[in-house]
C-alpha positions in Angstrom: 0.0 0.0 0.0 1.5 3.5 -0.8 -1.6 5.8 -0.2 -1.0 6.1 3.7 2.6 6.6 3.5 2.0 9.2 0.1 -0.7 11.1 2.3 1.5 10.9 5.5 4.2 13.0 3.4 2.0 15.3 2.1 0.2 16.7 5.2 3.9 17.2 6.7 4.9 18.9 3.8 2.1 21.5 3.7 0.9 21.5 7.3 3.5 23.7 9.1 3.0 22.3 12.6 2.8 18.7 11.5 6.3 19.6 9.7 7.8 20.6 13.0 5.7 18.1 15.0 5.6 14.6 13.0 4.5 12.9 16.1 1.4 14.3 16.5 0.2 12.5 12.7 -0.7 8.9 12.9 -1.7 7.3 9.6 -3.9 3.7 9.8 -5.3 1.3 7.5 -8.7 0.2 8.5 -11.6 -2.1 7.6 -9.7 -3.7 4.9 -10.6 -5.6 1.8 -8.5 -7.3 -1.0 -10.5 -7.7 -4.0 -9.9 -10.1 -6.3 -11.5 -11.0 -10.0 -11.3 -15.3 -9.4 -9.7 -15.1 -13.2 -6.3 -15.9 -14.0 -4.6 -12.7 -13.0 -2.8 -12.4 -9.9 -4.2 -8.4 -9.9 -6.0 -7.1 -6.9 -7.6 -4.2 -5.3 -7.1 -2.8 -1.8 -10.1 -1.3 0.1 -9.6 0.5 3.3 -10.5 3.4 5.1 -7.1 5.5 5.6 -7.6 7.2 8.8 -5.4 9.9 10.1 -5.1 10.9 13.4 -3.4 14.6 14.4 -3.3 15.1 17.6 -2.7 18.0 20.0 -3.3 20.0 17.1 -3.4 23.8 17.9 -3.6 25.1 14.1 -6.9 26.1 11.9 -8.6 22.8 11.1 -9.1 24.6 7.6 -5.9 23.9 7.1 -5.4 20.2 7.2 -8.6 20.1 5.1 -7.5 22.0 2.3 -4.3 20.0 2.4 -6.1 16.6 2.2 -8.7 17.7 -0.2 -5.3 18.4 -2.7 -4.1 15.3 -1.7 -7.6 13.6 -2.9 -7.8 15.7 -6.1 -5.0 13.7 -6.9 -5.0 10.5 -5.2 -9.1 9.3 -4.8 -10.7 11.7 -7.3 -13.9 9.6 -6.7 -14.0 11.3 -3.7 -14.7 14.6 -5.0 -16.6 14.0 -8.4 -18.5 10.6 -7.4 -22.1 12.0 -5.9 -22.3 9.0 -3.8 -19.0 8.8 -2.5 -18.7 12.6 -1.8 -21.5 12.5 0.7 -19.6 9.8 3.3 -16.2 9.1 1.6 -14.3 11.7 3.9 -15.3 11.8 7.2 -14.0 13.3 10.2 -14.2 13.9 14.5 -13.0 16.3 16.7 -12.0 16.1 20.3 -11.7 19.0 22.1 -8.9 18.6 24.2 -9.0 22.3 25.7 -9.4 25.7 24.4 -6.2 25.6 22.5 -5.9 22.1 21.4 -8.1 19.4 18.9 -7.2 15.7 18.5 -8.9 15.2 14.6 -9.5 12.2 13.1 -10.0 12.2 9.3 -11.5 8.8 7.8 -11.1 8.5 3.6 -12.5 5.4 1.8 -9.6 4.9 -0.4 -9.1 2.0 -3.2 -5.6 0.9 -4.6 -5.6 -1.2 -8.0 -2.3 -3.4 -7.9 -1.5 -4.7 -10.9 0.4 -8.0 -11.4 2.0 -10.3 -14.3 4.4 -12.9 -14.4 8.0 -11.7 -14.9 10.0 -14.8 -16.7 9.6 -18.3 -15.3 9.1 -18.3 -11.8 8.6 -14.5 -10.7 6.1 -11.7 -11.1 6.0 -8.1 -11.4 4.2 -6.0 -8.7 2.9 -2.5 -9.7 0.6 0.1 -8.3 -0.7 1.9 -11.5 -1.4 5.4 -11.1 -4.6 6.9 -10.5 -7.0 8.4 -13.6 -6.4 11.9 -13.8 -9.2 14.3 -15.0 -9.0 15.9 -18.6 -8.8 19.8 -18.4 -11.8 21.5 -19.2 -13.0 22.7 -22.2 -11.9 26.4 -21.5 -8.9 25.5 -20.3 -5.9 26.4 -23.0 -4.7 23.0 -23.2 -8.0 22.9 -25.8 -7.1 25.9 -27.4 -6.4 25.9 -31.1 -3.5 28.4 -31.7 -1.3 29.2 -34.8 0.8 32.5 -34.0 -1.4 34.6 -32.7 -4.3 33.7 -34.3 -6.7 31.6 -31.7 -8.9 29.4 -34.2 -10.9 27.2 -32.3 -11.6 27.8 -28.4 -14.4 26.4 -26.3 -17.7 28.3 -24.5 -20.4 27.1 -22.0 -23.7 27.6 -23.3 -23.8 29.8 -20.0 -20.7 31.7 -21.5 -22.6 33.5 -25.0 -19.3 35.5 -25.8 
């Protein structure tokens, strides 16, 4: 599994206080599932629910959220685009330690395809693919038609009549 130890790194990185205070982030698998097809393939799926534990954490809760939810645009899009999944896939509690303090827990439903073929005679090769990223949108420029400074082609929303 790479998800808890890729999200671990991430909060510390853009969490200042987690950065000086590693200790107070605790990262668990929970409620685990392998998933398997029953056909030939070796290939699998992980199901858990990654749950991440700050605590003594005096900061903005906005914060952490806004670091995670980066972390998910990336890592568990389903999260954010999948209507079912964004009502109960992140979850969260709060303890109120004091007037200064919070102990959070965060719960994410996560999935992780791994992905494995035989590698010569006797081996095989383990890989964890990664995850489907989004097209751009329409508007964005990566769809933009340009030749010089001409702009031939570029996209508008019906709600956009320019």
């Amino acid at each position: 599994m790479y998800k808890p130890k890729s999200l671990r790194a991430h909060l510390k990185s853009a969490v200042a206080d987690l950065a000086q205070n590693p200790d107070k982030l605790l990262v668990f698998a929970d409620e685990g599932n392998t998933v398997a097809t029953g056909t030939n393939s070796l290939s699998f799926e992980y199901r858990y629910k990654l749950n991440v534990i700050i605590t003594d954490y005096s900061g903005d809760a906005d914060a952490v959220m806004v670091a995670l939810l980066a972390w998910v645009a990336v890592h568990q899009i389903d999260l954010l685009n999948h209507p079912e999944l964004r009502k109960t896939g992140i979850g969260f509690e709060v303890d109120f330690n004091n007037h200064e303090t919070i102990d959070l827990s965060i719960k994410l439903a996560v999935t992780e395809r791994v992905v494995v073929k035989r590698a010569g005679t006797d081996g095989v090769e383990v890989r964890h693919p990664a995850e489907p990223q989004l097209t751009p949108s329409f508007a964005d420029a990566f769809w933009q038609k340009n030749t010089g400074d001409a702009l031939l082609a570029e996209w508008h929303t019906p709600a956009d009549p320019a």
